[in-house]
N, C-alpha and C positions, 0 to 999 in steps of 0.2 A: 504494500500500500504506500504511495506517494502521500509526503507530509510537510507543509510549508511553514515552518514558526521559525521563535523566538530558537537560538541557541542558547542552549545549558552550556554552563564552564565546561564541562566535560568534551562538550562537542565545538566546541571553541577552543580548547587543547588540542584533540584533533583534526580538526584546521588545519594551528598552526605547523601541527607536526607531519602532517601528511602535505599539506597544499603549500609547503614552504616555499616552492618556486612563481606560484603564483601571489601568495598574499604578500600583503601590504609590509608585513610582522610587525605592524606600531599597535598600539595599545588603541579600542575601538570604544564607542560611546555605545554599539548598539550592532547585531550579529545578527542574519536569517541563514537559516539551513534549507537545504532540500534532499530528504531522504525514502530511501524505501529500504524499511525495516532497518538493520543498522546500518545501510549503506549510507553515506555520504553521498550522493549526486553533484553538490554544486553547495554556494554561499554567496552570501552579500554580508558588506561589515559597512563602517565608517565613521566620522565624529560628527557632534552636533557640536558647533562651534559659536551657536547662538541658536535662543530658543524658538527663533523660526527658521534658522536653516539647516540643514542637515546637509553631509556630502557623506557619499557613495563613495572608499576607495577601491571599494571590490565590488565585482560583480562577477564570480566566475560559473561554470558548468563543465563539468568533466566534457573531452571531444567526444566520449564514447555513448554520451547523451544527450548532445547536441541537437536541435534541429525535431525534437519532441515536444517541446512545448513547455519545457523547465525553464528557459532564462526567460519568457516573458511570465508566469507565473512569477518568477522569483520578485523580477523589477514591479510587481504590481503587489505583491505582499509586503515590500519593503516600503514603497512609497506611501500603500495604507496604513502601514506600521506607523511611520513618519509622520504621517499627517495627522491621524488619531493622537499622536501626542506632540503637536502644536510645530510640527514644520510648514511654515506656506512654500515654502521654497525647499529645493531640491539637487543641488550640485553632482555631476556623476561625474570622476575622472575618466576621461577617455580613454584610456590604455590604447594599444594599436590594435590587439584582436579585439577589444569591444566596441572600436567605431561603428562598425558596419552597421552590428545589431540594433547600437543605439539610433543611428538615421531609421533602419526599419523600423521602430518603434516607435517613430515619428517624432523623435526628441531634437532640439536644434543645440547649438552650438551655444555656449556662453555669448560668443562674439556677437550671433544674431539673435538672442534672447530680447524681450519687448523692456526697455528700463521702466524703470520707479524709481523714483526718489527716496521711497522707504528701503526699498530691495539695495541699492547702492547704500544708501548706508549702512546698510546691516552688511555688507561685503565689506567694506571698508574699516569695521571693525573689527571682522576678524582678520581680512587678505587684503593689505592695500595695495597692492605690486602682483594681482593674481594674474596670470596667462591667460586669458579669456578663450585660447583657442583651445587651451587641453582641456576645457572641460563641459558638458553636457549641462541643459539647465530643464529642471521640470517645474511646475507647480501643478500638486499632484490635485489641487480641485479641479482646476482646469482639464489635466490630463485622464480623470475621471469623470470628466463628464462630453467626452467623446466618446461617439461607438466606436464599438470593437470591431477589430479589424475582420470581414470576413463577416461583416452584421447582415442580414440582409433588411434593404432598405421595404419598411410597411406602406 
């Protein structure tokens, strides 16, 4: 049985100690797992660096699970995670293999993200010098209240 949550310390040791080449290995504010029975499938981590933003430094899926349907489950478990406890805002580092996914997922670019006044500030208190190209930006109300890809229109 496929299961999307919170990670326990334990399965967050494991992570670290199995997906070492993939993770971040910095200390995280907040872990999803995606497992069947005790397998490990995939994870998302990151920090809250302000109580409305959140960044994403992980996002990963085993290659051997790829392409079933776990990394957009994951990114939509994460963002509702996120949001439920007070992210309007959503930061996802782009790595090189998760660009792709993230344009499929219809997410844009820091660079061409829509500003606010309020949303600059709150970056500038945490990142003032941030790379705007490495990184993905969501707000998960917004991104929640799009159909789903593959909806059919009524």
């Amino acid at each position: 049985m496929i299961e999307i949550k919170m990670a326990s310390q334990e399965e967050q040791n494991l992570i670290k100690k199995n997906f070492e080449n993939q993770s971040s290995q910095q200390e995280n504010d907040f872990c999803m797992v995606v497992k069947d029975g005790a397998n490990i499938l995939g994870y998302s981590n990151g920090i809250i660096p302000h109580e409305s933003l959140a960044v994403i430094t992980d996002l990963y899926i085993l290659p051997s699970e790829r392409g079933l349907g776990f990394g957009d489950g994951l990114l939509r478990a994460t963002f509702n995670s996120l949001e439920l406890n007070g992210s309007k805002w959503v930061l996802i580092e782009g790595k090189d293999g998760l660009r792709d996914f993230l344009v499929h997922e219809d997410l844009c670019s820091l660079e061409q993200a829509p500003k606010s006044e309020e949303f600059e500030h709150v970056l500038g208190v945490w990142q003032k010098n941030l790379d705007r190209r490495k990184y993905f930006y969501c707000e998960p109300k917004e991104f929640f209240s799009r159909k789903c890809k593959g909806s059919k229109k009524v």
